[in-house]
DSSP file (Angstrom, degrees, kcal/mol; ACC not computed):
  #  RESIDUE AA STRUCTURE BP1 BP2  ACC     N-H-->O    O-->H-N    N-H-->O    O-->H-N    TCO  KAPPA ALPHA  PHI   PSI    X-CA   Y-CA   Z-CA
    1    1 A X              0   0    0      0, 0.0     2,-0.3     0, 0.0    55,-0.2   0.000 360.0 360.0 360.0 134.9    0.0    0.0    0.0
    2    2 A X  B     -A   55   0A   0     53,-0.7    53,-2.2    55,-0.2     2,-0.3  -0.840 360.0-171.2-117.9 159.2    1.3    3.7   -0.7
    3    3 A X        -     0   0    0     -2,-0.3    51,-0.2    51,-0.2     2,-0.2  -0.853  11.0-176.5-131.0 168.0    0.0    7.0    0.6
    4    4 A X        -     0   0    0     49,-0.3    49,-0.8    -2,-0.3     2,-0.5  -0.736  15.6-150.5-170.1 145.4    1.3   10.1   -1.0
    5    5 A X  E     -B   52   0A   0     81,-1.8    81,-0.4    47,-0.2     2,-0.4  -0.899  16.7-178.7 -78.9  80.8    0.7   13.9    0.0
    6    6 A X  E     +B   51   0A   0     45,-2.5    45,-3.2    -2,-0.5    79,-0.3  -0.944   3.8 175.3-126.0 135.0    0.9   16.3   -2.8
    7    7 A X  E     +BC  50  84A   0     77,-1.9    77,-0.6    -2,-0.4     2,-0.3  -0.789   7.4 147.5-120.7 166.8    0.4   20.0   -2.2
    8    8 A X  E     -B   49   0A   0     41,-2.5    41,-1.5    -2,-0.2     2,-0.5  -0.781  43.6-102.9 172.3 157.3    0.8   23.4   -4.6
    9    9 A X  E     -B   48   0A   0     -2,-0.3    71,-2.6    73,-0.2    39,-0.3  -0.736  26.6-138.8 -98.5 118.4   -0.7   26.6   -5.0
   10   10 A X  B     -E   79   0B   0     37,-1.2     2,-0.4    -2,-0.5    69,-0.2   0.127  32.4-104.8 -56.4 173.3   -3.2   27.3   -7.8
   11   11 A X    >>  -     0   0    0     67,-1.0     3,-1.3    66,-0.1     4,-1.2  -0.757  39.3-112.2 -89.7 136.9   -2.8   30.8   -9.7
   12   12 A X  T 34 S+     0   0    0     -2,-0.4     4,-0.2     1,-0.3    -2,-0.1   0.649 115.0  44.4   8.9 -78.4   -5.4   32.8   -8.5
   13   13 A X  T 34 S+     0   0    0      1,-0.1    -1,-0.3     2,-0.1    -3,-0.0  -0.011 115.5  53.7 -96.7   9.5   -7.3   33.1  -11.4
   14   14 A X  T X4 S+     0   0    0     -3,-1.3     3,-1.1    64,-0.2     5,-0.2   0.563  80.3  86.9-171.0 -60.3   -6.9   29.6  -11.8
   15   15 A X  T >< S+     0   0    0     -4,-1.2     3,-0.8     1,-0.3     5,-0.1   0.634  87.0  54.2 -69.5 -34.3   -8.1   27.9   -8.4
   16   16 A X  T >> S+     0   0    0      1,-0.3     4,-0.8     2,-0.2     3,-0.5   0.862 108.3  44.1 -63.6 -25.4  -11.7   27.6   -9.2
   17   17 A X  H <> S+     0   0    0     -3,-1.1     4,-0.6     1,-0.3    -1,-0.3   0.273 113.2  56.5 -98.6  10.8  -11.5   25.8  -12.4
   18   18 A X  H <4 S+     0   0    0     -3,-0.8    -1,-0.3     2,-0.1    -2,-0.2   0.036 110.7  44.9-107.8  19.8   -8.8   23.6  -10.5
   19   19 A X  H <> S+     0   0    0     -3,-0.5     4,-1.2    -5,-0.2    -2,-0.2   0.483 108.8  53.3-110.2 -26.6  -11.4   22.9   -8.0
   20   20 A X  H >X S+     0   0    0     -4,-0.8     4,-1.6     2,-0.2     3,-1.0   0.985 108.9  55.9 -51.7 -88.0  -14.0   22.3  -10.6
   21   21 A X  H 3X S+     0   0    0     -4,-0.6     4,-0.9     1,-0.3    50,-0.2   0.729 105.3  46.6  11.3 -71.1  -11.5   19.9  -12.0
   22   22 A X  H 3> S+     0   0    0      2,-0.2     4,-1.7     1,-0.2    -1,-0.3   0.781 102.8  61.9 -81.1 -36.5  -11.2   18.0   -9.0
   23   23 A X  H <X S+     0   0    0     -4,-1.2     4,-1.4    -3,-1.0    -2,-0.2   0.752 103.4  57.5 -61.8 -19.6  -15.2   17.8   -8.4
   24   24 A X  H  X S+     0   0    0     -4,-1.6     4,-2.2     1,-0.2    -2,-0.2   0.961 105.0  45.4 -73.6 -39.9  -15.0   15.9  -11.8
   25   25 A X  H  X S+     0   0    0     -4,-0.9     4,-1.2     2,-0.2    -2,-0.2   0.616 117.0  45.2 -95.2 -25.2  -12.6   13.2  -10.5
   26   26 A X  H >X S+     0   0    0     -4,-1.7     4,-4.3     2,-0.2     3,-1.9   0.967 114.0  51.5 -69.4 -70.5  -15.0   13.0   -7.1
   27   27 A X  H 3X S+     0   0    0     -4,-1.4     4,-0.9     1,-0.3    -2,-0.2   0.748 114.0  42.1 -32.4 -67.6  -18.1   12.9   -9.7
   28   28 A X  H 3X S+     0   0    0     -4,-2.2     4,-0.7     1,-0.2     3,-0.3   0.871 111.6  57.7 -39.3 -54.5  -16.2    9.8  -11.8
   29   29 A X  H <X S+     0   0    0     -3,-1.9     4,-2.1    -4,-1.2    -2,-0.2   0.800 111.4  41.7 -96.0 -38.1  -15.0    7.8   -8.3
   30   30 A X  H  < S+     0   0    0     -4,-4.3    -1,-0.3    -5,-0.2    -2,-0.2   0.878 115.1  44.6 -90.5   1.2  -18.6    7.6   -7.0
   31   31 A X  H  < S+     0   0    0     -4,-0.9    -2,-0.2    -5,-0.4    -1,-0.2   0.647 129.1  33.0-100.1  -7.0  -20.3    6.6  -10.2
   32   32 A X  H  < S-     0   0    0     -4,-0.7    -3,-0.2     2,-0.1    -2,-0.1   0.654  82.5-157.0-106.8 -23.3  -17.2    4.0  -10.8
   33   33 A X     <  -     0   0    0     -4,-2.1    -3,-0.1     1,-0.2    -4,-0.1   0.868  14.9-149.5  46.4  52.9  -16.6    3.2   -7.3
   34   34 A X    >   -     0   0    0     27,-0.1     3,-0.6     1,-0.0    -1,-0.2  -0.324  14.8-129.0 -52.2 128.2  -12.9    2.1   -8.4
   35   35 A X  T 3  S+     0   0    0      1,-0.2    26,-0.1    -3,-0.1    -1,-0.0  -0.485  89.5  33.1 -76.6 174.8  -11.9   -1.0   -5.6
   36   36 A X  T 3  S+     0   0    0     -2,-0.1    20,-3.1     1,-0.1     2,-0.4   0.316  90.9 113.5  85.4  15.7   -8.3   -0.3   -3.9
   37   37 A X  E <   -D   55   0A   0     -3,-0.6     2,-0.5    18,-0.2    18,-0.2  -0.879  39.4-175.3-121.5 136.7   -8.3    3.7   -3.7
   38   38 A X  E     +D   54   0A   0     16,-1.8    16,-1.8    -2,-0.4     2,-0.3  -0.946  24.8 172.8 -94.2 106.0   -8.4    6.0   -0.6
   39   39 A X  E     +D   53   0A   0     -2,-0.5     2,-0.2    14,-0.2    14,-0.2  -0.822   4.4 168.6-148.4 117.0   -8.6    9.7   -2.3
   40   40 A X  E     -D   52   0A   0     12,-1.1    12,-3.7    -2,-0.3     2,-0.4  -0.987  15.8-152.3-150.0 136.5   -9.2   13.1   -0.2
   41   41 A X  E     -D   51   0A   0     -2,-0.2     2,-0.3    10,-0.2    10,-0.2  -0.964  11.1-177.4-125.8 146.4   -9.0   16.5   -1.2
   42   42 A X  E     -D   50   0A   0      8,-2.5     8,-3.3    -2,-0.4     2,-0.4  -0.799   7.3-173.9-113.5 128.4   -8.2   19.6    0.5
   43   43 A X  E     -D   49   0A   0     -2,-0.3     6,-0.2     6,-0.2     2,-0.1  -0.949  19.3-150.4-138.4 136.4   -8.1   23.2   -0.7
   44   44 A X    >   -     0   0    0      4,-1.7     3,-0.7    -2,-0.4     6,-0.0  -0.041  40.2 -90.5 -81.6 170.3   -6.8   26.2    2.0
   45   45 A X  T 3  S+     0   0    0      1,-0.3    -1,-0.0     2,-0.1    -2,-0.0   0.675 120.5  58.7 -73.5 -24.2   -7.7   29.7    2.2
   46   46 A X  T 3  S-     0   0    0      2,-0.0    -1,-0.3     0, 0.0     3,-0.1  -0.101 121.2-100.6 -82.6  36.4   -4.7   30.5   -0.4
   47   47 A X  S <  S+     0   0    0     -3,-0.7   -37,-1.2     1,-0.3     2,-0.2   0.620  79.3 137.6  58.0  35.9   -5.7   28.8   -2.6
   48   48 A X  E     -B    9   0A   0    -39,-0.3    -4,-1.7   -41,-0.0     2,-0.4  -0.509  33.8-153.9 -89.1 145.5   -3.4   25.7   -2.0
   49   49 A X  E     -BD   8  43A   0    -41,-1.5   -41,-2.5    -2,-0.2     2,-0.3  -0.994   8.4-158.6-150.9 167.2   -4.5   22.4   -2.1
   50   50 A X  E     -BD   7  42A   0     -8,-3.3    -8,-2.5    -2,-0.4     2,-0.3  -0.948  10.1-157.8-126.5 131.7   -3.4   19.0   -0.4
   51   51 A X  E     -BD   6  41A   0    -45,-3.2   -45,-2.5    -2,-0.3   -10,-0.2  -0.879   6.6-155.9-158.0 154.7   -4.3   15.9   -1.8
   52   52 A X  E     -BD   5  40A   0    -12,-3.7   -12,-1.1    -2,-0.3   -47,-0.2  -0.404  21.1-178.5-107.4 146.5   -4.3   12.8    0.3
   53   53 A X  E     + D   0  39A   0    -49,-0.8     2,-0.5   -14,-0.2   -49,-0.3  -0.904   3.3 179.3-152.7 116.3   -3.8    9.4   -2.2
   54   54 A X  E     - D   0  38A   0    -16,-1.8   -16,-1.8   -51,-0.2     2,-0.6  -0.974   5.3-166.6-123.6 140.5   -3.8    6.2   -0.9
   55   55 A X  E     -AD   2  37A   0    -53,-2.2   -53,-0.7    -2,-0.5   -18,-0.2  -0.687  24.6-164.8-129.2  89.3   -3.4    2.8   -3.0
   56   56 A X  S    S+     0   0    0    -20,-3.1    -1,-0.1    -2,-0.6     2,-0.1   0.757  78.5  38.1 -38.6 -44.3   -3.9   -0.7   -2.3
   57   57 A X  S    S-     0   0    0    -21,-0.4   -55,-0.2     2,-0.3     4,-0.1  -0.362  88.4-101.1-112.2 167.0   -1.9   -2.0   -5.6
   58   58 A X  S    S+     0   0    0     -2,-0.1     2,-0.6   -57,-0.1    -2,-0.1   0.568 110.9  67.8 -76.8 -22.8    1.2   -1.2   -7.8
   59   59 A X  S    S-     0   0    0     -4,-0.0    -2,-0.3     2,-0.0     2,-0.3  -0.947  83.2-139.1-120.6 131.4   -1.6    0.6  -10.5
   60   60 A X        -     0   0    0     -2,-0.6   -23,-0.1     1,-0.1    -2,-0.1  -0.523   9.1-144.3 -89.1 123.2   -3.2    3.8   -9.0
   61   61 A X  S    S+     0   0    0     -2,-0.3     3,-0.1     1,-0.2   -27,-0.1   0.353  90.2  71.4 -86.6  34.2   -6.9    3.5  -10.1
   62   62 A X  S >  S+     0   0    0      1,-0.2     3,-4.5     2,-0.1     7,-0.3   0.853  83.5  63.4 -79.9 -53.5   -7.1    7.3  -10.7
   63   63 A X  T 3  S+     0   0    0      1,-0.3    -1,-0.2     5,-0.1    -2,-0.1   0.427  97.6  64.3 -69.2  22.3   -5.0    7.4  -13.7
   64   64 A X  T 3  S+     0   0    0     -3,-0.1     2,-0.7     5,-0.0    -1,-0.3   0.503  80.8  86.2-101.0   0.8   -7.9    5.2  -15.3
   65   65 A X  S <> S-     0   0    0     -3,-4.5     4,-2.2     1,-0.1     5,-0.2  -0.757  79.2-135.8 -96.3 132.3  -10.7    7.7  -15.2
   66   66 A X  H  > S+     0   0    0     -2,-0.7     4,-0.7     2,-0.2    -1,-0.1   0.504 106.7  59.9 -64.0 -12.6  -10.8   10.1  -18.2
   67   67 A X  H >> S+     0   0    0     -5,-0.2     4,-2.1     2,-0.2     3,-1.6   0.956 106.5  40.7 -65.1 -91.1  -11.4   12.8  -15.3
   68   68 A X  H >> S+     0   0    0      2,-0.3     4,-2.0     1,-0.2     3,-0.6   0.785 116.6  47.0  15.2 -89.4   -8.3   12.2  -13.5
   69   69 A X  H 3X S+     0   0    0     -4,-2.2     4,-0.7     1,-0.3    -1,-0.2   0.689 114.2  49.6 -78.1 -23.0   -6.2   11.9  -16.6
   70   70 A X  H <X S+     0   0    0     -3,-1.6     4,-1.2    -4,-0.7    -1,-0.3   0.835 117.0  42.4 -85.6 -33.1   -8.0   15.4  -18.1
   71   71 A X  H << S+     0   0    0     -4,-2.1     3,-0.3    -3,-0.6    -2,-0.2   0.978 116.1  52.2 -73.0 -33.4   -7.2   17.4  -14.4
   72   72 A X  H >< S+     0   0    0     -4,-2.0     3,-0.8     1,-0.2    -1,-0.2   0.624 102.1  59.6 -58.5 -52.5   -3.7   15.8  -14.5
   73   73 A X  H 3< S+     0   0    0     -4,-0.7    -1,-0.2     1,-0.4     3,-0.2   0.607 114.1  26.2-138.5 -38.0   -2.9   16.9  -17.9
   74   74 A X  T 3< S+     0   0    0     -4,-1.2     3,-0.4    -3,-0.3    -1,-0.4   0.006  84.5 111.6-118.7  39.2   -3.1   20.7  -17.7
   75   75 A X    X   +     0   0    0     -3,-0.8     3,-1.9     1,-0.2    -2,-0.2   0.868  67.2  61.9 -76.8 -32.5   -2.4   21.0  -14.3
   76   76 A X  G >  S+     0   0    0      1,-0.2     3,-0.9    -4,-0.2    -1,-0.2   0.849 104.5  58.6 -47.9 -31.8    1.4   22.8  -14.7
   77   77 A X  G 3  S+     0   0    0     -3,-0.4    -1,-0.2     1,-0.2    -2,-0.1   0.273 110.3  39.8 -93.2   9.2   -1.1   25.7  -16.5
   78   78 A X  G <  S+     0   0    0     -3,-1.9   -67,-1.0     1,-0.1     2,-0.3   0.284 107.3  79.8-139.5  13.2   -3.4   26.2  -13.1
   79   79 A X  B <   -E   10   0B   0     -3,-0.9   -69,-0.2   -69,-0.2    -1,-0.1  -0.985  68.4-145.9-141.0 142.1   -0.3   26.0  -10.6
   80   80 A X  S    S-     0   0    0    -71,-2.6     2,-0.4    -2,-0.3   -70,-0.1   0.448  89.0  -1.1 -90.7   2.8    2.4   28.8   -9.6
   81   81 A X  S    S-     0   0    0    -72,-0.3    -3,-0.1    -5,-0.0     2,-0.1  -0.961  97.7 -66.5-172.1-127.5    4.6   26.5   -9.4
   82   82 A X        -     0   0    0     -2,-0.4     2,-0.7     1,-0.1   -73,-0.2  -0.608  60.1-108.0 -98.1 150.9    5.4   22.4   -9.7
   83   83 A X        -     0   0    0    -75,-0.1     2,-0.3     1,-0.1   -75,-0.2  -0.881  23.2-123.4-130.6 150.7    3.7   20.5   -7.2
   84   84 A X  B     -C    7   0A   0     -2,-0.7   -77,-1.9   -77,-0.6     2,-0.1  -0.374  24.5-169.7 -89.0  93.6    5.3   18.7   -4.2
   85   85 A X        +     0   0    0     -2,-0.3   -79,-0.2   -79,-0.3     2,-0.2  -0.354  11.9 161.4 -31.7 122.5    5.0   14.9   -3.4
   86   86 A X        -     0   0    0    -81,-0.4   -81,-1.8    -2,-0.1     2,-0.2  -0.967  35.4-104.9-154.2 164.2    5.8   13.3   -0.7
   87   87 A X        -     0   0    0     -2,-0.2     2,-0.5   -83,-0.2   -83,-0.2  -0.591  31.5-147.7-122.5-149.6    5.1   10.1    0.8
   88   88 A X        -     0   0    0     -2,-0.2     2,-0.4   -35,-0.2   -35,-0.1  -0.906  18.2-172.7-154.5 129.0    2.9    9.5    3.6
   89   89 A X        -     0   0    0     -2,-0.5     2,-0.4   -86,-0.1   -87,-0.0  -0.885  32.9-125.0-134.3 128.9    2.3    7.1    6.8
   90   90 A X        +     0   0    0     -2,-0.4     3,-0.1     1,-0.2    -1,-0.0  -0.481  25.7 179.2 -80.2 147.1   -0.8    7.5    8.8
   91   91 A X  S    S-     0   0    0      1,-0.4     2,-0.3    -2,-0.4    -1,-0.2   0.776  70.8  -8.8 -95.4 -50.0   -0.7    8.0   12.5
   92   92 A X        -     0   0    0      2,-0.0    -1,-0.4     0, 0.0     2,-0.3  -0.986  54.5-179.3-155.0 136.5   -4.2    8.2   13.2
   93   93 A X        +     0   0    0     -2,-0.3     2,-0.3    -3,-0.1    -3,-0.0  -0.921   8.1 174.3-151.7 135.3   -7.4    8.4   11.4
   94   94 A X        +     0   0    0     -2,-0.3     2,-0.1     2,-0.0    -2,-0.0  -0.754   3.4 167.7-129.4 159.7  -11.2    8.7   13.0
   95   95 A X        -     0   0    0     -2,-0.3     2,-0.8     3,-0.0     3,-0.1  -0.470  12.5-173.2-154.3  94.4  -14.3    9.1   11.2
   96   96 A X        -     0   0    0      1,-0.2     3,-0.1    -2,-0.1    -2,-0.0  -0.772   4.2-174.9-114.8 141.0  -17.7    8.7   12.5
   97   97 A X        +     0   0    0     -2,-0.8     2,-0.4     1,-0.2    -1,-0.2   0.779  67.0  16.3-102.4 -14.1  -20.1    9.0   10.0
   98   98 A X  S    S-     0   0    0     -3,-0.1     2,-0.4     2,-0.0    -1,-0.2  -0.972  77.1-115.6-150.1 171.6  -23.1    8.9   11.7
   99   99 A X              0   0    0     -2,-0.4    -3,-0.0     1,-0.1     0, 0.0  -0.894 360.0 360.0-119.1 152.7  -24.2    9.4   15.8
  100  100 A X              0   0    0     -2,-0.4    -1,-0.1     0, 0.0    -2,-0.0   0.124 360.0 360.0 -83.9 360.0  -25.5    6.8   17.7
């Protein structure tokens, strides 16, 4: 299993339609409900965004969605400058999704 963290900061003028972007690739992952991916995205008040990627298998089932592969493709054109990987080991994670 791999995690990986990649953050960078959209342009400005940029951030909505790279959030747009990213609503496609949510849009795709519940109407394909790809098995072996973990995928959560974050966007700050500067218009940075983090996203959390985790992946059961040696092929990441992202890069098969036409979403994906379309946010992926012009992303260097919506970001001020390349953005940073790294990878990523959980400590803790909670969720309760509904109360008792």
């Amino acid at each position: 299993m791999t995690r990986r963290l990649i953050r960078y900061k959209a342009k400005p003028d940029r951030a909505d339609e790279n959030q747009r972007l990213i609503e496609a690739v949510f849009q795709e992952l519940r109407a394909r409900r790809p098995d072996g991916v973990r995928y959560m995205v974050l966007r700050m008040a500067d218009d940075s965004f983090a996203h959390f990627v985790e992946v059961e298998s040696a092929v990441n089932p992202l890069q098969a969605l036409g979403s994906f592969r379309a946010f992926s493709s012009t992303s260097a054109e919506r970001t001020l400058e390349p953005a940073v990987a790294s990878e990523a080991r959980v400590i803790g994670d909670y969720r309760m999704l509904e109360k008792p």
